[in-house]
C-alpha positions as CSV (number, residue, x, y, z in Angstrom):
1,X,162.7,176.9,264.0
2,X,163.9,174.4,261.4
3,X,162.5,175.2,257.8
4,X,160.2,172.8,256.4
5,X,161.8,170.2,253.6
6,X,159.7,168.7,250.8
7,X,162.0,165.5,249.0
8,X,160.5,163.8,246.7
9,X,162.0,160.8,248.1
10,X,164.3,159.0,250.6
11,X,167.0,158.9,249.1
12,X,166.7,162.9,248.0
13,X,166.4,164.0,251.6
14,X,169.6,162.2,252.3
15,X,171.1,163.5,249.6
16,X,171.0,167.1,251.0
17,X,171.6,166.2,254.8
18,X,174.5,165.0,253.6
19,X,175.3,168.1,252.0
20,X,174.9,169.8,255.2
21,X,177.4,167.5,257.2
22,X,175.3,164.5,258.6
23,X,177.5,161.8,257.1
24,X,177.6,159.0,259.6
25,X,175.1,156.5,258.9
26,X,173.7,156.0,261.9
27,X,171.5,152.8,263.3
28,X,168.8,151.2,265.9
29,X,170.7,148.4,267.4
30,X,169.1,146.8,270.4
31,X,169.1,149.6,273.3
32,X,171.2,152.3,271.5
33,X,172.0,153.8,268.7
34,X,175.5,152.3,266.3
35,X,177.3,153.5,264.1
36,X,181.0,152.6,262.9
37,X,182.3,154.5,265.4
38,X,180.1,152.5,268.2
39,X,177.4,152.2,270.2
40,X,175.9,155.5,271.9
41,X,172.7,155.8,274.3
42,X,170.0,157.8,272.5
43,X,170.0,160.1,275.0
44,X,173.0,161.5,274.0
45,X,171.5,162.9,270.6
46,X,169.3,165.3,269.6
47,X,167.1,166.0,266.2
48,X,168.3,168.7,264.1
49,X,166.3,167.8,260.9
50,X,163.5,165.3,260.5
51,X,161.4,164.5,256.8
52,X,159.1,161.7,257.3
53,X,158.1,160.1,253.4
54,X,154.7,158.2,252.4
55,X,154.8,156.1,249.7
56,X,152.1,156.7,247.5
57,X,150.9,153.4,246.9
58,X,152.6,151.1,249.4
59,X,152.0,151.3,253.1
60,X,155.2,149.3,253.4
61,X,157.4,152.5,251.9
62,X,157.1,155.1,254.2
63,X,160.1,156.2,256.8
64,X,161.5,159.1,258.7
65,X,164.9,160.7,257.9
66,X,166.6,162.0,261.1
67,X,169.5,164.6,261.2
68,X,170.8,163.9,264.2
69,X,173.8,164.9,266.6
70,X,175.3,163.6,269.6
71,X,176.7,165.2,272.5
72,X,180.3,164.1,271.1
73,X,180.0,166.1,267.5
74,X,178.9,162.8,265.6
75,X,176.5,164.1,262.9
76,X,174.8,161.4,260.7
77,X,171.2,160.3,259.7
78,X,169.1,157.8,261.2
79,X,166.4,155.9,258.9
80,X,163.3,154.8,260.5
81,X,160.3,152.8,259.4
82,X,157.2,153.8,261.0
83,X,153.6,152.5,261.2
84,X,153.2,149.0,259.8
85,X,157.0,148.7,259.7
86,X,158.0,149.9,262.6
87,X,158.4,147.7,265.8
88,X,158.4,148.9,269.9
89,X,161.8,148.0,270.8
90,X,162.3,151.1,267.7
91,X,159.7,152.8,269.1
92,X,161.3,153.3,272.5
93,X,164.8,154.5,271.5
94,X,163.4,156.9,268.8
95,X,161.5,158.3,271.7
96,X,164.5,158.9,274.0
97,X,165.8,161.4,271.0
98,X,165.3,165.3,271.8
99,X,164.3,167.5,269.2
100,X,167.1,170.5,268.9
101,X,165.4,173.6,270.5
């Protein structure tokens, strides 16, 4: 089981998954999931770490920090909005991701 993570913030969560090899910066395009190196069917990854942050104050700043890793070795982190800001095209390849067992 993964231990639990309290960040302060965003950016201090991917601060230390960075520290712990997810460097690729990893995004929701369309119907996949892009990075530099290109575009990978979310299948094909799996949810090592995950912090989700609520803003205080503003319903607008809250998001979820995936670790993630594909099949391929690419290790990276995904940033996700999620209630208000989230939309269901996001929705539906975030929910293709497997948690690591």
């Amino acid at each position: 089981m993964n231990p639990q993570y309290d960040y302060g913030t965003v950016s201090e969560a991917i601060t230390a998954f960075r520290s712990e090899g997810f460097t690729i910066d990893f995004n929701l395009d369309e119907n996949c999931i892009s990075c530099e190196h290109g575009k990978y069917e979310a299948e094909a990854f799996e949810i090592v770490h995950v912090y989700r942050y609520e803003g205080n104050t503003d319903p607008a700043d809250e998001a979820v920090v995936y670790a993630i890793e594909s099949n391929h070795g690419l290790k990276g982190i995904l940033v996700a909005g999620f209630g208000a800001t989230s939309d269901s095209a996001s929705a539906r390849i975030l929910a293709k991701l497997s948690f690591r067992k």
